[in-house]
N, CA, C and O atoms as a Tinker XYZ file with bonds, in Angstrom:
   428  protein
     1  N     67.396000   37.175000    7.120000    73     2
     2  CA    66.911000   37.921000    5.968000    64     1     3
     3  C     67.694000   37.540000    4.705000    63     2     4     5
     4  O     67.165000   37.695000    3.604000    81     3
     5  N     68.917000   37.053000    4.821000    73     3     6
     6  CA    69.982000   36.963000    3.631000    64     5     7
     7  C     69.648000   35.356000    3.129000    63     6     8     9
     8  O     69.500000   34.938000    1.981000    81     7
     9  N     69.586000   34.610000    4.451000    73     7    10
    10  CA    69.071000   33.587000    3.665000    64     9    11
    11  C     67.564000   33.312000    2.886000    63    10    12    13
    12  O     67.239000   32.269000    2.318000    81    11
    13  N     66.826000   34.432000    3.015000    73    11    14
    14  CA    65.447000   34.217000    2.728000    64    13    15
    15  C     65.406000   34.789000    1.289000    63    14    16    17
    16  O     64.736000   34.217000    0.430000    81    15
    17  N     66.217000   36.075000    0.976000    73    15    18
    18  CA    66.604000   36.280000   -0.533000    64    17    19
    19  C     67.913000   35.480000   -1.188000    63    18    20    21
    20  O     68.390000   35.836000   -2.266000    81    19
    21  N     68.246000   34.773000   -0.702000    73    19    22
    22  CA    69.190000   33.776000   -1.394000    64    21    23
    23  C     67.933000   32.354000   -2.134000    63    22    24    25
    24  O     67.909000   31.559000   -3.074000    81    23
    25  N     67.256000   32.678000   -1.217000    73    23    26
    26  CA    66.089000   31.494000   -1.654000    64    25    27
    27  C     65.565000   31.780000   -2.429000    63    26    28    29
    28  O     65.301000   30.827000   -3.163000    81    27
    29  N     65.041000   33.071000   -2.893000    73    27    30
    30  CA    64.375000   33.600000   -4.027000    64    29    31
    31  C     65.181000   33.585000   -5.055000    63    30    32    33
    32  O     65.042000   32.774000   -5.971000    81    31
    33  N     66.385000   34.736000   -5.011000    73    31    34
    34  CA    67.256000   34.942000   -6.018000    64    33    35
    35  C     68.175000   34.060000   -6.347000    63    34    36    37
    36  O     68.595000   33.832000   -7.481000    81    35
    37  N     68.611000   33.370000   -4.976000    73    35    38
    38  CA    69.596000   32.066000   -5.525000    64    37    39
    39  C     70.984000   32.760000   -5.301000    63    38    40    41
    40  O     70.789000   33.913000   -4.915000    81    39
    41  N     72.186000   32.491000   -5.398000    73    39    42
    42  CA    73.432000   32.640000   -5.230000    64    41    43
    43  C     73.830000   33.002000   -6.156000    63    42    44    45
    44  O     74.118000   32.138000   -6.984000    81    43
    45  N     74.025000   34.225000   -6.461000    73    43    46
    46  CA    75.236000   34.587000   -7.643000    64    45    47
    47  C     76.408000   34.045000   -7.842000    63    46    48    49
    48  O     76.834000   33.912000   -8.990000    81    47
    49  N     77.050000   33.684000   -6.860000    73    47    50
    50  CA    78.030000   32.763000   -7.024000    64    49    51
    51  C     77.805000   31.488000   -7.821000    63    50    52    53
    52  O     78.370000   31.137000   -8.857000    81    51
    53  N     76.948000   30.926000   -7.184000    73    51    54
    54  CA    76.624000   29.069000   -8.057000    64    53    55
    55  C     76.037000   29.424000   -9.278000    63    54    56    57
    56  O     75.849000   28.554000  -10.128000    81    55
    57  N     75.655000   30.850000   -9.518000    73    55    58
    58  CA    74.905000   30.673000  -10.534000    64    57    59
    59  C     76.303000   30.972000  -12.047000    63    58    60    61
    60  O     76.240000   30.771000  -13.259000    81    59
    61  N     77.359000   31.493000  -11.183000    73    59    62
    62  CA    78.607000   31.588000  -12.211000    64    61    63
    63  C     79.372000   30.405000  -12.572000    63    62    64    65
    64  O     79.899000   30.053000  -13.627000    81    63
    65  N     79.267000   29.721000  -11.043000    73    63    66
    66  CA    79.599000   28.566000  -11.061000    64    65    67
    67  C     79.293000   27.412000  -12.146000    63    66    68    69
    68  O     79.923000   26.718000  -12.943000    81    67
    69  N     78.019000   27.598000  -11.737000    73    67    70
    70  CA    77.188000   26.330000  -13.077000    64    69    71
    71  C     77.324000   27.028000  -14.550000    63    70    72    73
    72  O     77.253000   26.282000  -15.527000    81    71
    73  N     77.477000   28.144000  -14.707000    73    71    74
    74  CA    77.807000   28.557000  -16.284000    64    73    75
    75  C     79.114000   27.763000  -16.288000    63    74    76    77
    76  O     79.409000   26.996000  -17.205000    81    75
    77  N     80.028000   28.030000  -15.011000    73    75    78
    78  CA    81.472000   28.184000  -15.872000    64    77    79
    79  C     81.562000   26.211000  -16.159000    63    78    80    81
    80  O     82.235000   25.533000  -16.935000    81    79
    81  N     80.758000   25.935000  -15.338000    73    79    82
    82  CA    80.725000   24.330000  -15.629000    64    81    83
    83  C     80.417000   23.976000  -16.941000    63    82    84    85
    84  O     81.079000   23.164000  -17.587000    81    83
    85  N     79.189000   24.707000  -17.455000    73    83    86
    86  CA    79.266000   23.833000  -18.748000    64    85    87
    87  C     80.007000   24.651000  -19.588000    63    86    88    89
    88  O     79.626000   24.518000  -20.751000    81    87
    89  N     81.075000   25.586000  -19.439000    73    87    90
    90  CA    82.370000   25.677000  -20.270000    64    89    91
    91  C     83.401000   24.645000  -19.851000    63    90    92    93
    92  O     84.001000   24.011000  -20.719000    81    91
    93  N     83.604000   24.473000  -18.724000    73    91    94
    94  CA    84.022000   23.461000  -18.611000    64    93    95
    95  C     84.250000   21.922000  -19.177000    63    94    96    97
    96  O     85.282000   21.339000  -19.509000    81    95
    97  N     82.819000   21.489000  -19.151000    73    95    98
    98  CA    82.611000   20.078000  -19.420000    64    97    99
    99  C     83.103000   20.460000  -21.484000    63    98   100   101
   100  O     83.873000   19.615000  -21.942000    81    99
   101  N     82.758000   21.363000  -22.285000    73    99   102
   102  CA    83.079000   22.136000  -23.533000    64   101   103
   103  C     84.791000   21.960000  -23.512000    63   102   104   105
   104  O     85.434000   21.832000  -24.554000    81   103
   105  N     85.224000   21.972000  -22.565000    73   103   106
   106  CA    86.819000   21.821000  -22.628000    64   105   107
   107  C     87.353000   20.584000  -22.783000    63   106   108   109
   108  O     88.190000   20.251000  -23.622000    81   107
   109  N     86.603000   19.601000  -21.558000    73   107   110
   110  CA    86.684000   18.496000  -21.246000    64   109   111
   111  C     86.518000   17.634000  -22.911000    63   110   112   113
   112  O     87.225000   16.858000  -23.553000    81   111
   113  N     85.303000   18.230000  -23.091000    73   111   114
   114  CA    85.364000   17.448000  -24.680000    64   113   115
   115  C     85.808000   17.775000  -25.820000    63   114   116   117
   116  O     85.386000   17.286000  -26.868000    81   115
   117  N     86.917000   18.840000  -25.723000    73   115   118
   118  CA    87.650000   19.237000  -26.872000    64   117   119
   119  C     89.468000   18.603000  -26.891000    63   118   120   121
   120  O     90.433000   18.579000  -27.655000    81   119
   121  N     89.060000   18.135000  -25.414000    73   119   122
   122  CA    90.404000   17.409000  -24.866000    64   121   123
   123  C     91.090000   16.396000  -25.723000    63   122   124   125
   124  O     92.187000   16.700000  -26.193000    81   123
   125  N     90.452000   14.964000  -26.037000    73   123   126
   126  CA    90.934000   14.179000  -27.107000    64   125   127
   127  C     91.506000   14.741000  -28.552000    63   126   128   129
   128  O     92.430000   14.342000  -29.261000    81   127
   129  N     90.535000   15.880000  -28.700000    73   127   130
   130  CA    91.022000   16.470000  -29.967000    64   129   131
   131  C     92.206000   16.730000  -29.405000    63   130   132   133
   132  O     92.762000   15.829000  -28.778000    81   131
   133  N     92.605000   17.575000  -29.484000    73   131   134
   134  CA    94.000000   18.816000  -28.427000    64   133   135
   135  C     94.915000   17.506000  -28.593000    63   134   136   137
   136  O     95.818000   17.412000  -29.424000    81   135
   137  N     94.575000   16.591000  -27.753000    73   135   138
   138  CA    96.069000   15.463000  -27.589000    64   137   139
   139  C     96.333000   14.898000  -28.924000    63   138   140   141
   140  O     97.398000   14.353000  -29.213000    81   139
   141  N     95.167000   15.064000  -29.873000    73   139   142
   142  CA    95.981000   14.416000  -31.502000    64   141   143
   143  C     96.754000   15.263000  -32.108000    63   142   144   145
   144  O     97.425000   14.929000  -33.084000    81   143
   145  N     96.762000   16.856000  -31.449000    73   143   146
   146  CA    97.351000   17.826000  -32.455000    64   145   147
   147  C     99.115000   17.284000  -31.977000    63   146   148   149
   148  O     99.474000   16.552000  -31.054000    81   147
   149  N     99.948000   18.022000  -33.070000    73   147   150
   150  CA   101.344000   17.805000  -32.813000    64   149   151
   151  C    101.925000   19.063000  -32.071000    63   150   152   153
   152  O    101.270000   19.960000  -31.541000    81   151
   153  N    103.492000   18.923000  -32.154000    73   151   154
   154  CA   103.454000   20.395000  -30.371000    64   153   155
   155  C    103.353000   21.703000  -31.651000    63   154   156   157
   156  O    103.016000   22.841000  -31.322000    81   155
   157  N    103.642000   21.403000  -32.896000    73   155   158
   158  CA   103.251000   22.637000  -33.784000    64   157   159
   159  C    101.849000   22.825000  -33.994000    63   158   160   161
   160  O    101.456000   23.988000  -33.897000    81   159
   161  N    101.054000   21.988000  -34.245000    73   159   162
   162  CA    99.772000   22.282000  -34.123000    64   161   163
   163  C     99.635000   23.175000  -33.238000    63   162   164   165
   164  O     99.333000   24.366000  -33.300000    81   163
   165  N     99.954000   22.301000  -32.181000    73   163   166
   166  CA    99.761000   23.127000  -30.971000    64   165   167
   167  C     99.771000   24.959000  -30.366000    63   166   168   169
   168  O     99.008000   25.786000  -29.868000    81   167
   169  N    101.031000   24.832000  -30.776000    73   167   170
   170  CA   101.479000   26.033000  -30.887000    64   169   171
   171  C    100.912000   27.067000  -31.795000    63   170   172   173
   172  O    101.196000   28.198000  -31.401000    81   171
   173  N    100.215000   27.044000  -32.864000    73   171   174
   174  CA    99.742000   27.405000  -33.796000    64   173   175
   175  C     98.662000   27.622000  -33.198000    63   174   176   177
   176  O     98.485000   28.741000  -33.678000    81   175
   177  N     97.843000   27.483000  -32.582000    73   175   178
   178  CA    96.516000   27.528000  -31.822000    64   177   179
   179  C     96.841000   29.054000  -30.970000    63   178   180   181
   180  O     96.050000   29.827000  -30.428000    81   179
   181  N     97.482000   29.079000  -31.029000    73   179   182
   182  CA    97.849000   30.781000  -30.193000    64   181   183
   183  C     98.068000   31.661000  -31.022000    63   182   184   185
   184  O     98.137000   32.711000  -30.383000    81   183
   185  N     98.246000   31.888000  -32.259000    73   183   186
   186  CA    98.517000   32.376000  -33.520000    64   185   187
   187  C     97.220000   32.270000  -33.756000    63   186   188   189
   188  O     96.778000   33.370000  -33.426000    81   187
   189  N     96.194000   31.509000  -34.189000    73   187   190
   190  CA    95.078000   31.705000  -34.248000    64   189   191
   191  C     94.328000   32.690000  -33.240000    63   190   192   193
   192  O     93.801000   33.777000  -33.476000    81   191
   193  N     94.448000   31.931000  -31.966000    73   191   194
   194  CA    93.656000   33.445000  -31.091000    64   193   195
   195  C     94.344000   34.411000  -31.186000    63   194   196   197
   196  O     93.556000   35.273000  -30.795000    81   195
   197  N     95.677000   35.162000  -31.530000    73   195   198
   198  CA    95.714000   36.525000  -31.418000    64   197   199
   199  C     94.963000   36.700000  -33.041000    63   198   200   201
   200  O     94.367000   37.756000  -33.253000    81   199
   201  N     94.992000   36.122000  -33.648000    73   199   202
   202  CA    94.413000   36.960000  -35.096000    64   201   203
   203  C     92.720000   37.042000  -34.564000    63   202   204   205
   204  O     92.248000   38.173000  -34.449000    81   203
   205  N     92.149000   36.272000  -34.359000    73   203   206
   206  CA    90.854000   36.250000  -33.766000    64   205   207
   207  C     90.766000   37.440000  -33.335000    63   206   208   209
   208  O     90.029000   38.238000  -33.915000    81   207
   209  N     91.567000   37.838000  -32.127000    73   207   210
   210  CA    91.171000   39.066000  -31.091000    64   209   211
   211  C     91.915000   40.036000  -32.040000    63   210   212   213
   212  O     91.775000   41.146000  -31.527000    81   211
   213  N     92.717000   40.165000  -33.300000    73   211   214
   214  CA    93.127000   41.546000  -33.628000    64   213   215
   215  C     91.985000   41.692000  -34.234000    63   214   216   217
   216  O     91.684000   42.880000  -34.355000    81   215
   217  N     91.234000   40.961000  -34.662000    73   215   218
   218  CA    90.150000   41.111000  -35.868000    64   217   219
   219  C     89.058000   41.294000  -35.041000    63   218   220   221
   220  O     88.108000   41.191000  -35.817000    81   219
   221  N     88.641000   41.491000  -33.996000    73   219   222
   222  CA    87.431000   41.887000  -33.017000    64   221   223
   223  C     86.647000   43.201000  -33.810000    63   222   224   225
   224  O     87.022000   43.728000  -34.857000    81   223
   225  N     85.977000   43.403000  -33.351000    73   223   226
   226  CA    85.342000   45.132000  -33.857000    64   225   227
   227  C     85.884000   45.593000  -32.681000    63   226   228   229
   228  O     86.370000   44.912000  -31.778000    81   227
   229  N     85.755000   46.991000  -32.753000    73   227   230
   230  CA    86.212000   47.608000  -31.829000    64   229   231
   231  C     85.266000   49.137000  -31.750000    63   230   232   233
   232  O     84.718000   49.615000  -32.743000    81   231
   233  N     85.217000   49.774000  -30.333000    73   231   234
   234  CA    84.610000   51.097000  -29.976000    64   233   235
   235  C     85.505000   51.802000  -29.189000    63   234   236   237
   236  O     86.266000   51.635000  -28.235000    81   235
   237  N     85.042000   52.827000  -30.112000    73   235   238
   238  CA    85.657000   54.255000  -29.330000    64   237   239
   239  C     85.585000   54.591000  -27.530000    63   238   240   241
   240  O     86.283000   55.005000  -26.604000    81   239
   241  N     83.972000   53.988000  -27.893000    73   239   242
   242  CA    83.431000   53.936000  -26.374000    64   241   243
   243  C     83.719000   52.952000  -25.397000    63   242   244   245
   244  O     83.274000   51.832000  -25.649000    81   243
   245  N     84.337000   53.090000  -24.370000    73   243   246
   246  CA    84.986000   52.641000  -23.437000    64   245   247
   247  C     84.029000   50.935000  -23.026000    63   246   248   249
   248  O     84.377000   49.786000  -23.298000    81   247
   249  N     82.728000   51.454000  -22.270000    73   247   250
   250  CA    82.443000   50.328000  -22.301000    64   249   251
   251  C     81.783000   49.436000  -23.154000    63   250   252   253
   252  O     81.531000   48.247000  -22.958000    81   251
   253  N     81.551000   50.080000  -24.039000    73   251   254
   254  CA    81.144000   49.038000  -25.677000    64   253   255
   255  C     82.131000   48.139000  -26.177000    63   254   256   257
   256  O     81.971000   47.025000  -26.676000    81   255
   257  N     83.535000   49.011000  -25.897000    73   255   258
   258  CA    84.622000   48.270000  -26.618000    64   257   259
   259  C     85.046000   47.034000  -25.335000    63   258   260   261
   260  O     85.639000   45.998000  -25.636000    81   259
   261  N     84.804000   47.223000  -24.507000    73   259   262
   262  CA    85.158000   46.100000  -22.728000    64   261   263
   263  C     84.208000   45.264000  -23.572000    63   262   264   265
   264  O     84.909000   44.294000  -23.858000    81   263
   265  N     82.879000   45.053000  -24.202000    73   263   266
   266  CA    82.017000   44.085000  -24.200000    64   265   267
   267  C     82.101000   43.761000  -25.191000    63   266   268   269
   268  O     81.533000   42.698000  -25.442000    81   267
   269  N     82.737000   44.364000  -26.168000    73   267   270
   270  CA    82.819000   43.425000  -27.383000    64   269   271
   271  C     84.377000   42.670000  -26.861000    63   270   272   273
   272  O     84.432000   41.465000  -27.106000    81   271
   273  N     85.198000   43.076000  -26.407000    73   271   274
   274  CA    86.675000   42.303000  -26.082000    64   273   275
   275  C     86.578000   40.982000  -25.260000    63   274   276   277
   276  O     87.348000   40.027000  -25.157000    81   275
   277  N     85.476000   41.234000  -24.762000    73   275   278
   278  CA    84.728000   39.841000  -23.527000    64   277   279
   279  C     84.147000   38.762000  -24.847000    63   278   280   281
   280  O     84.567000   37.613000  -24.976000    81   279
   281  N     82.967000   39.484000  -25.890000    73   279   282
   282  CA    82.214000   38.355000  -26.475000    64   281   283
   283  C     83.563000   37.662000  -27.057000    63   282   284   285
   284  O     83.781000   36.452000  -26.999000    81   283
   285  N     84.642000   38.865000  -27.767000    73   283   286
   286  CA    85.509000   37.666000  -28.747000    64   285   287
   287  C     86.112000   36.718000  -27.636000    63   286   288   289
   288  O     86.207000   35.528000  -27.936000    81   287
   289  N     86.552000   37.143000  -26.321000    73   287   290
   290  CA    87.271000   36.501000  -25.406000    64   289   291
   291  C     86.478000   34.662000  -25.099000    63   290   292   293
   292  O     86.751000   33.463000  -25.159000    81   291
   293  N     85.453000   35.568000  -24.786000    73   291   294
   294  CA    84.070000   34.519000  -24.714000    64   293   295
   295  C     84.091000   33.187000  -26.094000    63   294   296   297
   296  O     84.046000   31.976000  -25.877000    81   295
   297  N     84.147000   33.643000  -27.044000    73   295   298
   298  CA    84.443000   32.978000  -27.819000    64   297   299
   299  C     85.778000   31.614000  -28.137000    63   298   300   301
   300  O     85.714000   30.410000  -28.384000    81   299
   301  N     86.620000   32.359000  -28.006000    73   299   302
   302  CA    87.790000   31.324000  -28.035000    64   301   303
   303  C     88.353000   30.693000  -26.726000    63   302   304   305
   304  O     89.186000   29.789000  -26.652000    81   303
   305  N     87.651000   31.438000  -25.575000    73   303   306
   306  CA    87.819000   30.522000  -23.870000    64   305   307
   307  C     88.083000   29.000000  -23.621000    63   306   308   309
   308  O     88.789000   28.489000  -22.752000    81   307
   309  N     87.115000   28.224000  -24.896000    73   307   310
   310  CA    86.949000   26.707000  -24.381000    64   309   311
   311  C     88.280000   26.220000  -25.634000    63   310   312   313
   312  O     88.853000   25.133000  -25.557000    81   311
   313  N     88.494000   26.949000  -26.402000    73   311   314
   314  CA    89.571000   26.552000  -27.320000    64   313   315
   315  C     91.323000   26.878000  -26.696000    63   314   316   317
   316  O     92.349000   26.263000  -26.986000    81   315
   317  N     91.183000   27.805000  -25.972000    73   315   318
   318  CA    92.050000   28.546000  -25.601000    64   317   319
   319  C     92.305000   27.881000  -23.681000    63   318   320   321
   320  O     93.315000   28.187000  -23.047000    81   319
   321  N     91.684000   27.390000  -23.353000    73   319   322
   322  CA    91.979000   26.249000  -22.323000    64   321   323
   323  C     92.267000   25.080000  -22.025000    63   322   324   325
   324  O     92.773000   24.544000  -21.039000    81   323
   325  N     91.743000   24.611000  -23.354000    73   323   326
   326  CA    92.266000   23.079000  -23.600000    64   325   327
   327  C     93.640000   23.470000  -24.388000    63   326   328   329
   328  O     94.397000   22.500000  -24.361000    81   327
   329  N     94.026000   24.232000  -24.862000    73   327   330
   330  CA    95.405000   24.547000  -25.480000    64   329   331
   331  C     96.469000   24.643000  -24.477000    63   330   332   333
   332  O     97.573000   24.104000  -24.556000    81   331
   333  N     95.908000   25.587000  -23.259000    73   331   334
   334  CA    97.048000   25.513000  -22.285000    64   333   335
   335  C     97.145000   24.182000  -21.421000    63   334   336   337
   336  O     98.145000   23.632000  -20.959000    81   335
   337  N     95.898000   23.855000  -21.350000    73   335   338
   338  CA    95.775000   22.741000  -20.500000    64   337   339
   339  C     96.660000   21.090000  -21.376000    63   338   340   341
   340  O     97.112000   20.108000  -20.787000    81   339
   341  N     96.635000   21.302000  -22.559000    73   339   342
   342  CA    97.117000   20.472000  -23.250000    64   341   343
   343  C     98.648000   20.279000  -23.036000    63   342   344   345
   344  O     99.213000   19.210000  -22.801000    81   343
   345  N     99.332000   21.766000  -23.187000    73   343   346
   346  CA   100.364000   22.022000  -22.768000    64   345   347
   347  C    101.045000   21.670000  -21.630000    63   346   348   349
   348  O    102.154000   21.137000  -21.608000    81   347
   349  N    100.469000   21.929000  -20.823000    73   347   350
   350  CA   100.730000   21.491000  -19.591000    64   349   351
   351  C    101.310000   19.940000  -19.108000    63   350   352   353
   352  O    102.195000   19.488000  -18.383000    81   351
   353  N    100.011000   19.345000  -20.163000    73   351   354
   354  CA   100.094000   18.038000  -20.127000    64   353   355
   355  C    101.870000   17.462000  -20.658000    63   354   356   357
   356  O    102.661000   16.606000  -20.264000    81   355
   357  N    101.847000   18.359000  -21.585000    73   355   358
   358  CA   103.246000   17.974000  -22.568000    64   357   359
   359  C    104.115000   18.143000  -21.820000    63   358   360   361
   360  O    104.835000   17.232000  -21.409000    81   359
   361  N    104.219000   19.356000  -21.494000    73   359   362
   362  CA   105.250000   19.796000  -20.634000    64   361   363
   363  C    106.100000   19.954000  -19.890000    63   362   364   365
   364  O    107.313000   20.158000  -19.851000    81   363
   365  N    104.336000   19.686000  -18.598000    73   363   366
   366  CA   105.254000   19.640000  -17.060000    64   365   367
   367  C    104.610000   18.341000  -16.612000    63   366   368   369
   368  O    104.722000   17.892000  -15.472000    81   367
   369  N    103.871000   17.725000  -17.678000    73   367   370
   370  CA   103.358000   16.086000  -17.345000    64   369   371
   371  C    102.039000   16.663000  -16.150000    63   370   372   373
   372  O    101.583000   15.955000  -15.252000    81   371
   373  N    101.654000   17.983000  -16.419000    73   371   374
   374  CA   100.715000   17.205000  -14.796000    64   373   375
   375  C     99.196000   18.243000  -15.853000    63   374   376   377
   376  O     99.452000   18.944000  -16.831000    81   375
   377  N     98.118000   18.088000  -15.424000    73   375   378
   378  CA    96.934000   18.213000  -16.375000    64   377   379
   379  C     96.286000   19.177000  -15.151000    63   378   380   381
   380  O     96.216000   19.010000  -13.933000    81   379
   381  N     95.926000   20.064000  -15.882000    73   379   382
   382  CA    94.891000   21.463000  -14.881000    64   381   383
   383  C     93.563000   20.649000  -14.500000    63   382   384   385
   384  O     92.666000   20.289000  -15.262000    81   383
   385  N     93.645000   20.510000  -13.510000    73   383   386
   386  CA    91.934000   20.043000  -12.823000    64   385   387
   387  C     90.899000   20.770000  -13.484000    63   386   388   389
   388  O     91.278000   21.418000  -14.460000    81   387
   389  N     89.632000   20.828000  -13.181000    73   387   390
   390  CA    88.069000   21.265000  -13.132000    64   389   391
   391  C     88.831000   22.429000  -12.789000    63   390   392   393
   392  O     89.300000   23.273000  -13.552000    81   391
   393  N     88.892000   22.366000  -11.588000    73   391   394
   394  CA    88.297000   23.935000  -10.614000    64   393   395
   395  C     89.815000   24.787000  -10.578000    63   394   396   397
   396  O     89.876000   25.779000   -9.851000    81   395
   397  N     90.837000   24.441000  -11.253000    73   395   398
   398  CA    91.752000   24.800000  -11.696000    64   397   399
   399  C     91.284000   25.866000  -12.965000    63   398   400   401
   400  O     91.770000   26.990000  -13.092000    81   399
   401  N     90.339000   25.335000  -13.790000    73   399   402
   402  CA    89.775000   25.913000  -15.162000    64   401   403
   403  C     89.063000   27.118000  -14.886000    63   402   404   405
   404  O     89.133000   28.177000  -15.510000    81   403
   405  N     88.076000   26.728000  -13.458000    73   403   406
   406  CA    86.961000   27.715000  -13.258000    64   405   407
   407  C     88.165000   28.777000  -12.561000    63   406   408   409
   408  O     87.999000   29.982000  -12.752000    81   407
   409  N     89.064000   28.438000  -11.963000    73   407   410
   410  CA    89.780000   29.604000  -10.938000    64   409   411
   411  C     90.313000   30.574000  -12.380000    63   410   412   413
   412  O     89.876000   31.679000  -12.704000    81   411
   413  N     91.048000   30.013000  -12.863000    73   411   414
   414  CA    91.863000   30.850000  -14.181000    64   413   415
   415  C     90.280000   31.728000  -15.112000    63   414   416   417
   416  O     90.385000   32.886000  -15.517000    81   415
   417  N     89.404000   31.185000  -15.232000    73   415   418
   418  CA    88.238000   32.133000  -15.563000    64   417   419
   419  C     87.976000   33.170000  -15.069000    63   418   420   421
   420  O     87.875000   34.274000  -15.603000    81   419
   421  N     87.768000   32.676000  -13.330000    73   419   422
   422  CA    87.408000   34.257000  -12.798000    64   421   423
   423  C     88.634000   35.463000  -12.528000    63   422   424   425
   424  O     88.489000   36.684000  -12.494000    81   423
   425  N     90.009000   34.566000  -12.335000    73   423   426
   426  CA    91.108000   35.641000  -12.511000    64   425   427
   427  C     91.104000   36.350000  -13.557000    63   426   428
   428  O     91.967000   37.213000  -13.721000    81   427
């Protein structure tokens, strides 16, 4: 029976999956940029997202305010991964995989 509505509806899982992919591949190509910045650039890119997220709108109402904190989140995700991921690179010399990207999403 489970496989017969998986056939209809499809997998919720793959279907997060393939979103988080083409944020993904969005990272992948913001990558070259990221490696021209300098480690202050760099750093400065985190200073940017907290002003981003202080400047969000905000609600009183509990879950209005969860969904607007997601869209701004939503927003700076593919900027805000190639930053750490960049880092990384500098850093500790070793570069976050694919499914390294998608795991840190759904955490």
């Amino acid at each position: 029976m489970l496989d017969f509505l998986l056939k209809i509806f499809g997998d919720p899982n793959e279907k997060k999956i393939k979103h988080m992919m083409g944020i993904v591949e969005h990272i992948n190509a913001l990558e070259p940029q990221f490696a021209m910045l300098s480690d202050d650039e760099l750093r400065a890119k985190t200073d940017e997202f907290k002003a981003i997220l202080a400047k969000r709108p905000t609600s009183k109402d509990f879950k209005t305010d969860r969904k607007l904190e997601k869209e701004a989140l939503d927003k700076i995700l593919p900027e805000a991964f190639a930053t750490v991921r960049e880092a990384g690179k500098r850093v500790l010399n070793m570069r976050h995989f694919d499914v390294q990207l998608i795991g840190g999403y759904f955490l």
